[in-house]
C-alpha positions, 0 to 999 in steps of 0.5 A, spaced: 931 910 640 934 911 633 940 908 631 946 911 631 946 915 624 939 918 624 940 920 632 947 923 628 942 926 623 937 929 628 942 932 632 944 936 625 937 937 624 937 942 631 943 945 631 941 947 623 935 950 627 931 948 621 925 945 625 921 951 623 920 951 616 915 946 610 916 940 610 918 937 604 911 931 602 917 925 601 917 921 609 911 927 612 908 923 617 915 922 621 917 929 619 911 932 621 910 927 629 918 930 629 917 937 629 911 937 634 915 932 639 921 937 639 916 943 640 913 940 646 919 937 648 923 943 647 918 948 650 915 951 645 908 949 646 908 948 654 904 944 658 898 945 660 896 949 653 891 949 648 896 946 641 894 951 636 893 946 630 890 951 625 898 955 627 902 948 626 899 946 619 900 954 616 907 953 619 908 947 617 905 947 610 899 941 612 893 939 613 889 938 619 888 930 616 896 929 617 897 933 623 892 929 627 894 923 626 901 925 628 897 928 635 895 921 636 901 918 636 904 923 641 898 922 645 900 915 645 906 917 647 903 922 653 905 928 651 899 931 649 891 930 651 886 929 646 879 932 648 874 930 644 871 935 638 876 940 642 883 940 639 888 936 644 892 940 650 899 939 652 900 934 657 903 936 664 909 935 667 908 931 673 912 927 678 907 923 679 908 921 671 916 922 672 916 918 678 913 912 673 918 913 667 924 914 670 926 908 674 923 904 668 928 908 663 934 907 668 934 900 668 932 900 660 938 904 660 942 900 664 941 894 660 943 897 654 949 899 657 951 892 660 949 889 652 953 896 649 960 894 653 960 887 649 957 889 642 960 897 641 967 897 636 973 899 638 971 906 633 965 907 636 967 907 643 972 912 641 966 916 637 964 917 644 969 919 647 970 925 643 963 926 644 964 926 651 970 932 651 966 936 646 960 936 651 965 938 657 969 944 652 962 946 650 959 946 658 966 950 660 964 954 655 957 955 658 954 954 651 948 949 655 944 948 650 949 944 647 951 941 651 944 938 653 945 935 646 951 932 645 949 929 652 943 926 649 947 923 643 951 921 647 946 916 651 943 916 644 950 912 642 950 907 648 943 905 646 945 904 639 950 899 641 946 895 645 944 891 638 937 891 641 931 893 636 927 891 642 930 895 647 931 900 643 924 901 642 921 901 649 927 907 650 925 911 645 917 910 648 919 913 654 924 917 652 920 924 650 916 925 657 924 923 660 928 928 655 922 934 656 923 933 664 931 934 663 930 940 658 925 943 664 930 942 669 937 943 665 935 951 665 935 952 672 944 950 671 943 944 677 947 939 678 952 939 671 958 939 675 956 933 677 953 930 672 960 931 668 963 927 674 958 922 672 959 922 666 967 922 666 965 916 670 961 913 664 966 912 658 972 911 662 967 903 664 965 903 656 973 903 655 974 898 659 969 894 657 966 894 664 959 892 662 956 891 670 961 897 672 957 901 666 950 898 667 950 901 675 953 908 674 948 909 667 942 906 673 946 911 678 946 916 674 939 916 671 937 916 679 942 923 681 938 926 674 932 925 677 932 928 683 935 933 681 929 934 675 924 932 681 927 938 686 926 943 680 919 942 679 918 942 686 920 948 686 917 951 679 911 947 678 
Protein backbone atom coordinates (compact mmCIF):
# COMPACT_ATOMS: atom_id res chain seq x y z
CA UNK A 1 0.00 0.00 0.00
CA UNK A 2 1.25 3.48 -0.60
CA UNK A 3 2.39 5.77 2.04
CA UNK A 4 0.13 8.07 3.46
CA UNK A 5 0.65 11.26 1.27
CA UNK A 6 0.21 9.47 -2.03
CA UNK A 7 -2.74 7.45 -0.50
CA UNK A 8 -3.89 11.17 0.24
CA UNK A 9 -3.18 12.27 -3.38
CA UNK A 10 -5.15 9.38 -4.93
CA UNK A 11 -8.07 9.69 -3.11
CA UNK A 12 -7.87 13.68 -4.39
CA UNK A 13 -7.11 12.08 -7.83
CA UNK A 14 -10.96 10.19 -7.51
CA UNK A 15 -12.99 12.81 -5.90
CA UNK A 16 -11.64 15.15 -8.71
CA UNK A 17 -12.93 12.53 -11.19
CA UNK A 18 -10.20 12.92 -13.33
CA UNK A 19 -9.14 9.59 -14.01
CA UNK A 20 -10.56 9.57 -17.46
CA UNK A 21 -8.62 12.02 -19.28
CA UNK A 22 -4.67 11.72 -21.46
CA UNK A 23 -1.97 11.23 -19.51
CA UNK A 24 0.57 13.41 -19.12
CA UNK A 25 4.15 11.37 -20.45
CA UNK A 26 5.97 12.41 -17.15
CA UNK A 27 5.55 9.10 -14.61
CA UNK A 28 3.06 7.05 -17.36
CA UNK A 29 3.60 3.58 -16.70
CA UNK A 30 2.49 4.27 -12.92
CA UNK A 31 -0.29 6.58 -14.28
CA UNK A 32 -1.30 4.43 -17.06
CA UNK A 33 -1.39 0.54 -14.32
CA UNK A 34 -3.39 3.32 -11.93
CA UNK A 35 -6.22 4.28 -14.28
CA UNK A 36 -6.54 0.57 -15.68
CA UNK A 37 -6.47 -0.97 -11.90
CA UNK A 38 -9.17 1.58 -10.92
CA UNK A 39 -11.26 0.73 -14.11
CA UNK A 40 -11.40 -2.65 -13.15
CA UNK A 41 -11.51 -2.20 -9.60
CA UNK A 42 -14.19 0.22 -9.57
CA UNK A 43 -16.55 -1.64 -12.28
CA UNK A 44 -15.87 -0.42 -15.34
CA UNK A 45 -14.51 -3.07 -17.23
CA UNK A 46 -16.38 -5.96 -15.68
CA UNK A 47 -15.37 -9.21 -14.89
CA UNK A 48 -15.58 -11.77 -17.33
CA UNK A 49 -15.12 -8.99 -20.55
CA UNK A 50 -12.85 -8.58 -23.29
CA UNK A 51 -10.41 -5.25 -22.29
CA UNK A 52 -11.10 -2.98 -25.01
CA UNK A 53 -7.32 -2.08 -25.71
CA UNK A 54 -7.78 -0.01 -28.90
CA UNK A 55 -10.53 2.28 -26.43
CA UNK A 56 -8.21 2.45 -23.57
CA UNK A 57 -5.11 3.59 -25.63
CA UNK A 58 -7.37 6.67 -27.62
CA UNK A 59 -8.99 7.38 -24.27
CA UNK A 60 -5.75 7.51 -22.59
CA UNK A 61 -3.46 9.04 -25.23
CA UNK A 62 -0.93 5.67 -25.55
CA UNK A 63 0.26 3.19 -27.57
CA UNK A 64 -0.79 -0.52 -27.44
CA UNK A 65 3.31 -0.96 -26.24
CA UNK A 66 2.92 0.67 -22.82
CA UNK A 67 -0.59 -0.57 -22.15
CA UNK A 68 0.48 -3.68 -22.48
CA UNK A 69 3.01 -3.68 -20.37
CA UNK A 70 0.51 -2.02 -17.53
CA UNK A 71 -1.70 -5.34 -18.59
CA UNK A 72 1.08 -7.50 -17.60
CA UNK A 73 1.41 -6.38 -14.39
CA UNK A 74 -2.36 -6.30 -13.64
CA UNK A 75 -2.25 -9.89 -14.24
CA UNK A 76 0.20 -10.39 -12.07
CA UNK A 77 -1.97 -8.98 -9.88
CA UNK A 78 -5.10 -11.36 -10.88
CA UNK A 79 -7.27 -8.65 -12.15
CA UNK A 80 -6.87 -9.48 -15.65
CA UNK A 81 -5.94 -12.77 -18.09
CA UNK A 82 -3.90 -12.82 -20.65
CA UNK A 83 -4.82 -14.79 -23.74
CA UNK A 84 -2.31 -15.65 -25.98
CA UNK A 85 -2.62 -13.32 -29.50
CA UNK A 86 -6.16 -12.62 -28.16
CA UNK A 87 -6.10 -9.47 -26.10
CA UNK A 88 -6.47 -10.04 -22.38
CA UNK A 89 -10.19 -10.63 -20.25
CA UNK A 90 -11.17 -9.27 -16.79
CA UNK A 91 -10.80 -11.59 -14.21
CA UNK A 92 -13.69 -12.94 -12.59
CA UNK A 93 -14.80 -12.25 -9.31
CA UNK A 94 -14.74 -15.54 -7.45
CA UNK A 95 -14.93 -16.70 -3.83
CA UNK A 96 -12.77 -19.25 -4.50
CA UNK A 97 -10.00 -16.54 -5.10
CA UNK A 98 -11.58 -14.27 -2.13
CA UNK A 99 -11.80 -17.16 0.19
CA UNK A 100 -7.64 -17.25 -0.48
CA UNK A 101 -7.07 -13.27 -0.10
CA UNK A 102 -9.06 -12.34 2.37
CA UNK A 103 -7.65 -14.45 5.53
CA UNK A 104 -4.12 -13.49 4.04
CA UNK A 105 -5.14 -9.78 3.91
CA UNK A 106 -6.69 -9.61 7.54
CA UNK A 107 -3.71 -11.06 9.46
CA UNK A 108 -1.69 -8.60 7.16
CA UNK A 109 -3.89 -5.89 8.36
CA UNK A 110 -3.76 -6.97 11.80
CA UNK A 111 0.03 -6.63 11.93
CA UNK A 112 0.26 -3.56 10.54
CA UNK A 113 -2.11 -2.53 13.11
CA UNK A 114 -0.46 -3.94 16.20
CA UNK A 115 3.10 -2.19 14.86
CA UNK A 116 0.67 1.04 13.76
CA UNK A 117 -0.38 1.58 17.50
CA UNK A 118 3.40 1.76 18.52
CA UNK A 119 4.60 3.74 15.53
CA UNK A 120 1.57 6.14 14.66
CA UNK A 121 2.08 9.99 16.09
CA UNK A 122 0.00 11.71 18.04
CA UNK A 123 -1.15 13.96 14.98
CA UNK A 124 -1.75 11.16 12.79
CA UNK A 125 -4.06 9.39 15.18
CA UNK A 126 -5.88 12.54 15.51
CA UNK A 127 -5.83 12.83 11.38
CA UNK A 128 -7.49 9.63 11.49
CA UNK A 129 -10.15 10.33 13.93
CA UNK A 130 -11.22 13.06 11.76
CA UNK A 131 -11.16 10.86 8.84
CA UNK A 132 -13.37 8.36 10.69
CA UNK A 133 -16.27 11.41 11.78
CA UNK A 134 -16.27 12.47 8.34
CA UNK A 135 -16.83 8.80 7.21
CA UNK A 136 -19.80 8.56 9.43
CA UNK A 137 -21.25 12.25 8.45
CA UNK A 138 -20.95 11.22 4.75
CA UNK A 139 -22.62 7.58 5.66
CA UNK A 140 -25.49 9.53 7.38
CA UNK A 141 -25.70 11.69 4.76
CA UNK A 142 -25.99 8.27 2.57
CA UNK A 143 -23.33 9.62 0.06
CA UNK A 144 -21.89 5.78 -0.05
CA UNK A 145 -19.29 6.44 -2.43
CA UNK A 146 -17.75 8.63 -0.27
CA UNK A 147 -17.71 7.13 2.28
CA UNK A 148 -16.23 3.96 0.74
CA UNK A 149 -13.46 6.32 0.22
CA UNK A 150 -12.60 7.76 2.93
CA UNK A 151 -12.85 4.27 4.78
CA UNK A 152 -10.16 3.01 2.15
CA UNK A 153 -8.03 6.11 3.54
CA UNK A 154 -8.62 5.17 6.45
CA UNK A 155 -7.27 1.68 6.52
CA UNK A 156 -4.88 3.34 4.03
CA UNK A 157 -3.62 5.48 6.89
CA UNK A 158 -3.24 2.60 9.41
CA UNK A 159 -1.35 0.73 7.22
CA UNK A 160 1.23 3.46 6.60
CA UNK A 161 1.66 3.67 10.30
CA UNK A 162 3.08 0.39 10.35
CA UNK A 163 6.62 1.55 9.35
CA UNK A 164 6.94 -1.41 7.39
CA UNK A 165 7.90 -0.99 3.34
CA UNK A 166 7.69 -5.02 3.47
CA UNK A 167 4.36 -5.26 4.87
CA UNK A 168 3.07 -2.46 3.20
CA UNK A 169 3.76 -4.33 0.04
CA UNK A 170 2.20 -7.50 0.26
CA UNK A 171 -1.01 -5.55 1.31
CA UNK A 172 -0.77 -3.49 -1.67
CA UNK A 173 -0.42 -6.99 -3.66
CA UNK A 174 -3.59 -8.37 -2.38
CA UNK A 175 -5.24 -4.97 -1.96
CA UNK A 176 -6.97 -4.69 -5.44
CA UNK A 177 -8.75 -8.14 -5.74
CA UNK A 178 -9.89 -6.99 -1.97
CA UNK A 179 -10.80 -3.43 -2.61
CA UNK A 180 -12.86 -4.67 -5.88
CA UNK A 181 -14.59 -7.53 -3.91
CA UNK A 182 -15.76 -4.40 -1.11
CA UNK A 183 -16.82 -2.10 -4.15
CA UNK A 184 -19.14 -5.02 -5.57
CA UNK A 185 -20.74 -5.90 -2.37
CA UNK A 186 -20.90 -2.12 -1.13
CA UNK A 187 -23.53 -1.27 -3.71
CA UNK A 188 -25.96 -3.55 -2.37
CA UNK A 189 -25.81 -1.16 1.23
CA UNK A 190 -25.31 -4.60 3.67
CA UNK A 191 -23.60 -4.44 6.65
CA UNK A 192 -22.68 -0.50 7.01
CA UNK A 193 -24.42 0.09 10.14
CA UNK A 194 -22.21 -2.54 11.53
CA UNK A 195 -19.43 -1.84 10.10
CA UNK A 196 -19.30 1.88 11.45
CA UNK A 197 -20.07 0.13 14.97
CA UNK A 198 -16.67 -1.86 14.03
CA UNK A 199 -15.24 1.04 13.15
CA UNK A 200 -15.79 3.20 15.98
CA UNK A 201 -14.41 0.29 17.92
CA UNK A 202 -10.93 0.77 15.48
CA UNK A 203 -9.93 4.48 16.43
CA UNK A 204 -11.02 4.48 20.07
CA UNK A 205 -7.95 1.09 20.06
CA UNK A 206 -5.55 3.47 17.76
CA UNK A 207 -6.18 6.32 20.71
CA UNK A 208 -5.63 4.10 23.27
CA UNK A 209 -2.69 2.79 21.72
CA UNK A 210 -3.89 -0.77 22.16
CA UNK A 211 -2.23 -2.54 19.67
CA UNK A 212 -3.41 -6.40 20.72
CA UNK A 213 -6.82 -4.71 21.20
CA UNK A 214 -6.37 -3.05 17.46
CA UNK A 215 -4.68 -6.05 15.81
CA UNK A 216 -8.03 -8.48 16.46
CA UNK A 217 -11.03 -6.00 15.95
CA UNK A 218 -8.87 -5.00 12.49
CA UNK A 219 -8.78 -9.23 12.01
CA UNK A 220 -12.43 -9.48 13.28
CA UNK A 221 -13.44 -6.80 10.96
CA UNK A 222 -11.96 -8.08 7.87
CA UNK A 223 -13.66 -11.21 8.68
CA UNK A 224 -17.51 -9.85 9.36
CA UNK A 225 -16.48 -7.61 5.40
CA UNK A 226 -16.04 -11.12 4.25
CA UNK A 227 -18.77 -12.54 4.77
CA UNK A 228 -20.72 -10.23 4.21
CA UNK A 229 -19.12 -9.65 0.42
CA UNK A 230 -19.23 -13.59 0.33
CA UNK A 231 -23.53 -13.51 0.97
CA UNK A 232 -23.68 -10.79 -1.84
CA UNK A 233 -21.77 -12.74 -4.55
CA UNK A 234 -23.69 -15.70 -3.73
CA UNK A 235 -26.54 -14.21 -4.33
CA UNK A 236 -25.65 -11.89 -7.62
CA UNK A 237 -22.91 -13.72 -9.08
Amino acid sequence: MANAAQSEAHFQSETREDIFGAIARRHLHDELLERLRDCIVIGELQPNTKVPEKELCERFGVSRTPLREALKVLAHEGLVILNHNRGATVSPLTLQDLDEAFPVYGRLEALAGELACERLTDDEIREIRKLHDEMVVYYQNREFKRHFQVNELIHERIQAGARNQTLIQLLHNLSSRIRRARIYASAFEKRLAVAIEEHDAIIAAIEARDAKKLAQLLHEHMENTFNSIRDTIAEHI
